[in-house]
C-alpha positions as CSV (number, residue, x, y, z in Angstrom):
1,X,0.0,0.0,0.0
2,X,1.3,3.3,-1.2
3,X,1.1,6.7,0.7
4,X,-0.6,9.8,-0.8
5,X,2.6,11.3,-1.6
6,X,4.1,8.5,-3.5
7,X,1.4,7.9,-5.5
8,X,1.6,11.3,-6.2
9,X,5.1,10.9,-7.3
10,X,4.3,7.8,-9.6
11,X,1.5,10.1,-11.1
12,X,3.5,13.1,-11.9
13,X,6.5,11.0,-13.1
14,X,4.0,8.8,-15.7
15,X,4.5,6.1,-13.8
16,X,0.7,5.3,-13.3
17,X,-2.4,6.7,-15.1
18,X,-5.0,9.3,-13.4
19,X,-7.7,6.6,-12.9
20,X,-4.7,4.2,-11.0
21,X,-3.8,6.7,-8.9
22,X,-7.7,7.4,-8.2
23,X,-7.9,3.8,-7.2
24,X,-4.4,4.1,-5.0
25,X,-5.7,7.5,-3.4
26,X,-8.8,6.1,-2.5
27,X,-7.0,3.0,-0.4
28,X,-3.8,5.3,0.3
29,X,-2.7,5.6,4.2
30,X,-1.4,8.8,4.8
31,X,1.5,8.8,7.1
32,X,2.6,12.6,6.5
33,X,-0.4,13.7,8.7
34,X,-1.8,12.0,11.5
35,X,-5.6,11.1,11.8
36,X,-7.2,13.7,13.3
37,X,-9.2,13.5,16.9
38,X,-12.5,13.5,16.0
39,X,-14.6,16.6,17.3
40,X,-18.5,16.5,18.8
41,X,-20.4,19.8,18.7
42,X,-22.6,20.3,20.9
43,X,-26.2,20.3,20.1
44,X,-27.0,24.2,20.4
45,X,-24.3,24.9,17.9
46,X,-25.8,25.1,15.2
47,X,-27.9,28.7,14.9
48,X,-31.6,28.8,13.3
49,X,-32.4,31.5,11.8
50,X,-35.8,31.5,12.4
51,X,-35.3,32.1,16.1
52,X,-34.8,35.1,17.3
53,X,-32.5,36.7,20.2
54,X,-30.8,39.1,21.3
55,X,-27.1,37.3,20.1
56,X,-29.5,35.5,17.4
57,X,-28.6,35.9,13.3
58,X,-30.2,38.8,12.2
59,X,-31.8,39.3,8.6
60,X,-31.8,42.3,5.7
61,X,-35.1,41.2,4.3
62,X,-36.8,42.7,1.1
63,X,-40.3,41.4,0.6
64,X,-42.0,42.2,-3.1
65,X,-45.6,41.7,-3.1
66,X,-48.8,42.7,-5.6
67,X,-50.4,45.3,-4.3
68,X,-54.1,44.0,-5.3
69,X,-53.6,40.5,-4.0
70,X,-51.1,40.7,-1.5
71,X,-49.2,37.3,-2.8
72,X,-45.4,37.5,-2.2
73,X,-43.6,37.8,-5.4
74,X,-40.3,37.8,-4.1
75,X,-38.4,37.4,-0.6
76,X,-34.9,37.8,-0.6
77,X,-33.4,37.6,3.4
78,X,-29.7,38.5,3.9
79,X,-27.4,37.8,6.7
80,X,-26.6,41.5,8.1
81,X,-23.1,40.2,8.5
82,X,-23.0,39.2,4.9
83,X,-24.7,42.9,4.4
84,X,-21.7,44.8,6.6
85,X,-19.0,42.5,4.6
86,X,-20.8,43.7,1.4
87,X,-20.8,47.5,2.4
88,X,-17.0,47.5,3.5
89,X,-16.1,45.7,0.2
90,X,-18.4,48.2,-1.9
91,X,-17.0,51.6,0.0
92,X,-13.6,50.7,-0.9
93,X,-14.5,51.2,-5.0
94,X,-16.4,54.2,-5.0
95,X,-16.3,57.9,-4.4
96,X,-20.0,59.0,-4.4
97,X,-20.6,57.6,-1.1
98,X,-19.6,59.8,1.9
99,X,-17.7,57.5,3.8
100,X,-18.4,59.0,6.9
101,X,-22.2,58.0,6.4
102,X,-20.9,54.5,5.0
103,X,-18.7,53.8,8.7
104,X,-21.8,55.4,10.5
105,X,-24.3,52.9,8.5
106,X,-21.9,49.7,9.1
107,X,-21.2,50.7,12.7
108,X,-25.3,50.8,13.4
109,X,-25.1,47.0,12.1
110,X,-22.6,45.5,13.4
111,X,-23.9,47.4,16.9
112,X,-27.5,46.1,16.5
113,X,-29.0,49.2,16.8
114,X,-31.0,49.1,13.4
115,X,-34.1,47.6,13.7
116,X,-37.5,47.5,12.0
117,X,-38.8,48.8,8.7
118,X,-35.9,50.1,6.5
119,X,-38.1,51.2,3.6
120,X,-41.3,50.5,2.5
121,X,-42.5,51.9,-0.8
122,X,-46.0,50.8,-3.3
123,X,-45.7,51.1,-6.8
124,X,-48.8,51.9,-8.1
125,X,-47.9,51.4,-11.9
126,X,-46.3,48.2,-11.8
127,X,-49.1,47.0,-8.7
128,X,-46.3,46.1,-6.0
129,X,-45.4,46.7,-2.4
130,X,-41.3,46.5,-1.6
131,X,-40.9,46.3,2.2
132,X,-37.1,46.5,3.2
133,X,-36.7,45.8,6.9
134,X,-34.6,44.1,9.5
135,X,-35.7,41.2,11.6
């Protein structure tokens, strides 16, 4: 039985074919690393985002819906973390943006402090309702 490395040495030297060194990989012991200690995580670990608390995930969430029948056309929710990444990112390539307002904006996510209805604006000619709020 070969190790990962020399069957990587067979492969680049032409030794053995792609789908032979597949096979070897697959069965290779690998005596460069040792086997790592397997690790248990604890049930609460994993976050919903459907619940809500005060060190819960918290959501960007745009709703689109038709103003005569109130059926959701689209939802789109964000991460607000994803939303502050995003924002830091987007500063950086332009000039329009006071980046005063920009830190202000990102520092009022990352503290929590925005909450509630963003924006909420119907559109009479096209018949929808865009609500922009965060949860």
């Amino acid at each position: 039985m070969y190790t990962r490395k020399e069957v990587l040495q067979k492969l680049a030297q032409g030794e053995i074919d792609v789908t032979r060194a597949t096979e070897l990989l697959s069965e290779a012991r690998d005596t460069d690393q040792p086997t790592p200690t397997p690790v248990s995580e604890p049930a609460d670990a994993v976050e919903v985002p459907s619940q809500k608390s005060k060190n819960g995930p918290r959501w960007l969430r745009i709703h689109v819906s038709d103003l005569t029948s109130g059926k959701q056309r689209v939802k789109v929710n964000v991460p607000l973390g994803l939303v502050s990444v995003g924002l830091k990112i987007g500063a950086r390539f332009t000039d329009e943006v006071d980046h005063d307002v920009m830190h202000d904006v990102i520092h009022a996510l990352e503290d929590k402090t925005l909450s509630g209805t963003l924006v909420e604006v119907e559109d009479v000619e096209d018949n929808e309702r865009v609500h922009i709020f965060i949860d």
